[in-house]
C-alpha positions as CSV (number, residue, x, y, z in Angstrom):
1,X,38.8,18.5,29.4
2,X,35.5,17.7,27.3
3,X,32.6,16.3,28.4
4,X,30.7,13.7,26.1
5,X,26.8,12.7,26.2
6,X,26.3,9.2,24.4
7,X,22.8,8.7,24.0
8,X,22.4,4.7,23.7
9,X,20.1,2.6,21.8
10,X,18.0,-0.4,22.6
11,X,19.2,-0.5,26.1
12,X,17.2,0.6,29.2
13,X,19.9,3.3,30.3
14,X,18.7,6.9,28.5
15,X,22.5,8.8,29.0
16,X,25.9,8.2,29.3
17,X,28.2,11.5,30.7
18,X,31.8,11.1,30.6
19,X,34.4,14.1,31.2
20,X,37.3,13.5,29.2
21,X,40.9,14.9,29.8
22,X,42.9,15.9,26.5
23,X,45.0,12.5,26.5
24,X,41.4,10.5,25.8
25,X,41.7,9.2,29.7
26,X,37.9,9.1,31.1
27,X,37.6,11.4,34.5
28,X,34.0,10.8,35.4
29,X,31.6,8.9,34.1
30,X,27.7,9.0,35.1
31,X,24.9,6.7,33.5
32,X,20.9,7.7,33.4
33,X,18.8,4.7,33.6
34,X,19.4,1.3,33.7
35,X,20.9,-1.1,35.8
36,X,21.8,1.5,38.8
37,X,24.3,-1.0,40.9
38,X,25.9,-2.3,37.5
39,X,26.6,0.9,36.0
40,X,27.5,2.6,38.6
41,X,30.2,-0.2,39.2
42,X,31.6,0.0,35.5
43,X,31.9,3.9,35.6
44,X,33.8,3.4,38.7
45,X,35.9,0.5,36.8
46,X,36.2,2.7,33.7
47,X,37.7,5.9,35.2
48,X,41.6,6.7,34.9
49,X,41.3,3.9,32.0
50,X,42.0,5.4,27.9
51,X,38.8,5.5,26.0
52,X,40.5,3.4,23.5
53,X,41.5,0.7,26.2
54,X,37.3,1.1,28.0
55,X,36.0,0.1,23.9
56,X,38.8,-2.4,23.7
57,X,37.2,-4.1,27.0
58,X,33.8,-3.4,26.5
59,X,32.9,-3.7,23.0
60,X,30.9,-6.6,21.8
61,X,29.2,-7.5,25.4
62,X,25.2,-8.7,25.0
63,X,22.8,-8.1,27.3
64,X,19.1,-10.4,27.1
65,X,17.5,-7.6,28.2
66,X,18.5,-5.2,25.4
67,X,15.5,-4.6,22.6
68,X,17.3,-6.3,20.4
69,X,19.8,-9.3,22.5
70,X,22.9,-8.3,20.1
71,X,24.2,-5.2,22.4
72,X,24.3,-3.8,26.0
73,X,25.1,-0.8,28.3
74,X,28.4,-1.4,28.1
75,X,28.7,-1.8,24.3
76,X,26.8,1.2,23.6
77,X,29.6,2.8,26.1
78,X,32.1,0.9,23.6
79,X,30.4,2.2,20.5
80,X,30.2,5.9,21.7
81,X,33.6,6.2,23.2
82,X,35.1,4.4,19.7
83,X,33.6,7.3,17.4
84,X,36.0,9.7,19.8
């Protein structure tokens, strides 16, 4: 098992932890900052899923309140788990 930090950009979480068993399925997941309720709800959603299958439904999702309106927590998930 390996445990992965993604630090995301222009989004109000800080830290994304995921442990990671050796067939790329997520085990944990924890997010610092942010949208408590919601992101504690996906890291729920997202664990026993395939990092390949979490960035396949994640990827792509805006948020208004990002910096910049063209990503979110979730895509920044997306983007972090894809370079995997």
């Amino acid at each position: 098992m390996k445990t992965m930090s993604i630090k995301p950009e222009n989004v109000c979480s800080r830290e994304m932890i995921l442990d990671i068993d050796d067939d790329n399925r997520i085990v944990s997941a924890k997010v610092i900052g942010g949208c408590m309720g919601n992101l504690q709800g996906i890291c729920k959603l997202i664990e026993g899923l395939k990092a390949d299958e979490v960035v396949k439904r994640l990827q792509g999702i805006k948020c208004r309140g990002s910096r910049t309106g063209e990503t979110s927590c979730p895509d920044q998930l997306a983007k972090g788990l894809a370079n995997l």
